[in-house]
N, C-alpha and C positions, 0 to 999 in steps of 0.2 A: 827188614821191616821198617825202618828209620827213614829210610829211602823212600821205599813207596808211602809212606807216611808224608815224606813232604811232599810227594806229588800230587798224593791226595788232596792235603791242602793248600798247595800251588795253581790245583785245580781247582776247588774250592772257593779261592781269593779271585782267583777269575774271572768264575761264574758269577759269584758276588757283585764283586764290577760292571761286566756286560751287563745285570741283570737291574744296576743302579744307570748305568747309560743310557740303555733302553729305556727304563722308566724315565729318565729328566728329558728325553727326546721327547717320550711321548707327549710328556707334561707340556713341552713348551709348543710339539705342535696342535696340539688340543687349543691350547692357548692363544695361538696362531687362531686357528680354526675359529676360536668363541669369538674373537676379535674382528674377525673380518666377516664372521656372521652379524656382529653388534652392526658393526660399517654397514653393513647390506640393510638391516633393519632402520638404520638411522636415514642412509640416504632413500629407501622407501616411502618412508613416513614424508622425508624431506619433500622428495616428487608427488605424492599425495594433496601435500598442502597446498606447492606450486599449481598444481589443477585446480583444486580446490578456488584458489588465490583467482587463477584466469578463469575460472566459468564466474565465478561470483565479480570481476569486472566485467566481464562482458553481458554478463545482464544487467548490471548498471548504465553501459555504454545505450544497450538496448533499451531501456526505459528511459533514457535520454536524450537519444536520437526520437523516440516515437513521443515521448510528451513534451518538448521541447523544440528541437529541431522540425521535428513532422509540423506540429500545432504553427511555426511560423513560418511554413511552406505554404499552411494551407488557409491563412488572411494574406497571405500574399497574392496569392492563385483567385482568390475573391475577388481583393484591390483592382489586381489586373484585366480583371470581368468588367471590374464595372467602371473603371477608366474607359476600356475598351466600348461597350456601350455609348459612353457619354460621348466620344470622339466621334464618332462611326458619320455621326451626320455632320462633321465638319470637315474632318479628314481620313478619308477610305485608308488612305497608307499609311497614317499615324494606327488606326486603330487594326489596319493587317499585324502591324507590328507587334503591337500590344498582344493581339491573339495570338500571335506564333510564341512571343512570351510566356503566354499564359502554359502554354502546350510544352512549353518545355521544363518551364515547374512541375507541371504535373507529373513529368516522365522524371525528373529529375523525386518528384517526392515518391514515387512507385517505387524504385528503386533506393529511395532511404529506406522503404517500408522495409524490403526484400530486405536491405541487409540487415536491418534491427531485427527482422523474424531470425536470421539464419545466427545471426549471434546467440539470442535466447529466443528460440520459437514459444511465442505466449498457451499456443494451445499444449504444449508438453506440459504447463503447468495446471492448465483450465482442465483441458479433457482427457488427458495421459498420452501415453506411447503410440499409441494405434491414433490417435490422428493428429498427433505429430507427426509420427511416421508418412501418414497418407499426404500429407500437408507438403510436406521437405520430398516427396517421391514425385507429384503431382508437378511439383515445380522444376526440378532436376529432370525429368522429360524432356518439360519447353523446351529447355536451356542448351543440352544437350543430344538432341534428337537421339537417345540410346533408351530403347524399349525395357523398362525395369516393371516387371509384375511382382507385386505383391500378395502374400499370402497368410490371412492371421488368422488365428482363431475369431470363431465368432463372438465369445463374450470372452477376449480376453483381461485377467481382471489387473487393478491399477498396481504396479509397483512400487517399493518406495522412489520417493524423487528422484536421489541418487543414483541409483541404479536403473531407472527409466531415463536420466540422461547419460550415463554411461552407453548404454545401447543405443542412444541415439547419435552420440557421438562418434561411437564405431561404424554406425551403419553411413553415417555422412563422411566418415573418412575414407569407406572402404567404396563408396560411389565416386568421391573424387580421385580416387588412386584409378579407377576402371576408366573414368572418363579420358583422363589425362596419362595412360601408362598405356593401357592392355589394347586398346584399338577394338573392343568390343564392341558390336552393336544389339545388344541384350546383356541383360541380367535379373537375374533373379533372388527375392527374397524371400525366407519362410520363416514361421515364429510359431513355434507351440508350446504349450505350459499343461505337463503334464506329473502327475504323481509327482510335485515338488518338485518337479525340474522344469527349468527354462531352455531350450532350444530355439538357435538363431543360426540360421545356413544363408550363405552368401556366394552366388555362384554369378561367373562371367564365363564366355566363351572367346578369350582375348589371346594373344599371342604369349602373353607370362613374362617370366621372368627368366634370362639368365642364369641356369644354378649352380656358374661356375665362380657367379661374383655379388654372391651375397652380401659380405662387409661392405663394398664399393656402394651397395644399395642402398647401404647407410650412411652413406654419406653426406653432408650437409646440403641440403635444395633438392633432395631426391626423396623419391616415394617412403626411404626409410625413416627420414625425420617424422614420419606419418604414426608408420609401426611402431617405432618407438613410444610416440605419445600412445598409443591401442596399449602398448603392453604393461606402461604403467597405472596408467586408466584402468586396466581391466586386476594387477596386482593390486590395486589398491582393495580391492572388493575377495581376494585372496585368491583369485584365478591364475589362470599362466596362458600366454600364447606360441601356437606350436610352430616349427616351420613353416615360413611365407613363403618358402618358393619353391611348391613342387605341385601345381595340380590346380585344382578349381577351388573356388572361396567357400569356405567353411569357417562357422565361426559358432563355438558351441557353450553353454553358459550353462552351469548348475546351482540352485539357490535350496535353502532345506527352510521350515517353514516359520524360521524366523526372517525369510526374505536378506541373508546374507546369502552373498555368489561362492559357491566351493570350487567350482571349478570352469577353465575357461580355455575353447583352443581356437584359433584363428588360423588359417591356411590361406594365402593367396596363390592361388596355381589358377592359372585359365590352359583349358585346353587348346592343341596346337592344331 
């Protein structure tokens, strides 16, 4: 009896052990785990700011390029009018000169215009999303002869700010990734707001992507440095983006009605 007595509690003493191991294991990797969750939260928040930081320069940039810089393109554009006037009957080719001047201020202010819109387009704030939207779609045409239709609700209604340039933000990143990647000549957009949710589908009929080299895609000066900014943009709002490279563009947003985003998937696949 003495015997199996102490095996009993040899056994016992063991169990005891293994059952203190296992628990300081677990302990520390919980620990682990709460810690590089904090990590994950901190550097969130961190990239949150960093957007935050760059949209709020760039509409400064853009309100300074447009009342600033614009405003002394265009007493310049005047001046050279009416030099040019004043010459004409002296000297035909002093005052040709003048007007080709003139003509190229103007194109040269066109083109300030264009990029102060695309930094902070002013009607995102005047009129909301939908002519915004139409505004940046209208022009991306021109630009790039690639057929993009558009499809909104008819009264769709205004979101908060942030979140109406979040989607505007993705929808311009996800037209320059088509233009410059997928060899598309069409695309398509759709927006509907329905029972508290928001739905935004993005579709191209381009060549794709690679889905043997995802990471590589993320690599510096490539379409991924894109995705990346979409997928912190779109966390910040508490969404997630899914696989980019299997299929045609989908990009889906869910908000409950206090106009926070719950949920968020982005897909870039173009059909082959």
């Amino acid at each position: 009896m003495s015997e199996r007595n102490r095996h009993e509690q040899t056994l016992e003493k063991a169990k005891i052990e293994l059952e203190e191991r296992v628990f300081d294991r677990t302990r520390q990797l919980e620990e682990r785990i709460a810690g590089q969750e904090r990590a994950e939260q901190a550097l969130r928040g961190l990239s949150a700011r960093l957007l935050q930081t760059q949209d709020q320069e760039r509409r400064r940039i853009a309100r300074e390029l447009h009342d600033s810089t614009g405003q002394s393109l265009a007493v310049l554009t005047m001046n050279l009018s009416e030099c040019s006037k004043k010459v004409e009957k002296t000297s035909l080719e002093l005052a040709g000169t003048l007007a080709e001047s003139e003509k190229i201020v103007r194109a040269v202010s066109d083109e300030l215009r264009t990029t102060s819109y695309l930094l902070h387009p002013p009607l995102l704030d005047e009129m909301g999303l939908q002519a915004g939207l139409r505004w940046y779609i209208e022009g991306f045409k021109e630009k790039s002869n690639i057929d993009v239709s558009l499809n909104l609700p008819e009264h769709l209604e205004r979101l908060p700010p942030d979140l109406e340039l979040m989607i505007f933000r993705v929808v311009q990143e996800c037209l320059t990734n088509i233009h410059r990647h997928s060899g598309s000549a069409t695309a398509a957009i759709s927006c509907s707001n329905s029972m508290g949710r928001l739905m935004l589908q993005i579709q191209d009929q381009g060549k794709g992507m690679p889905t043997d080299r995802p990471a590589a895609a993320a690599g510096p000066g490539t379409v991924g440095v894109g995705l990346r900014g979409m997928r912190e943009r779109v966390k910040g709002f508490g969404g997630r983006i899914g696989n980019p490279f299997r299929g045609k563009g989908h990009f889906a947003a869910g908000r409950d009605s206090s106009s926070a985003l719950r949920s968020c998937h982005r897909n870039i696949e173009s059909a082959e």
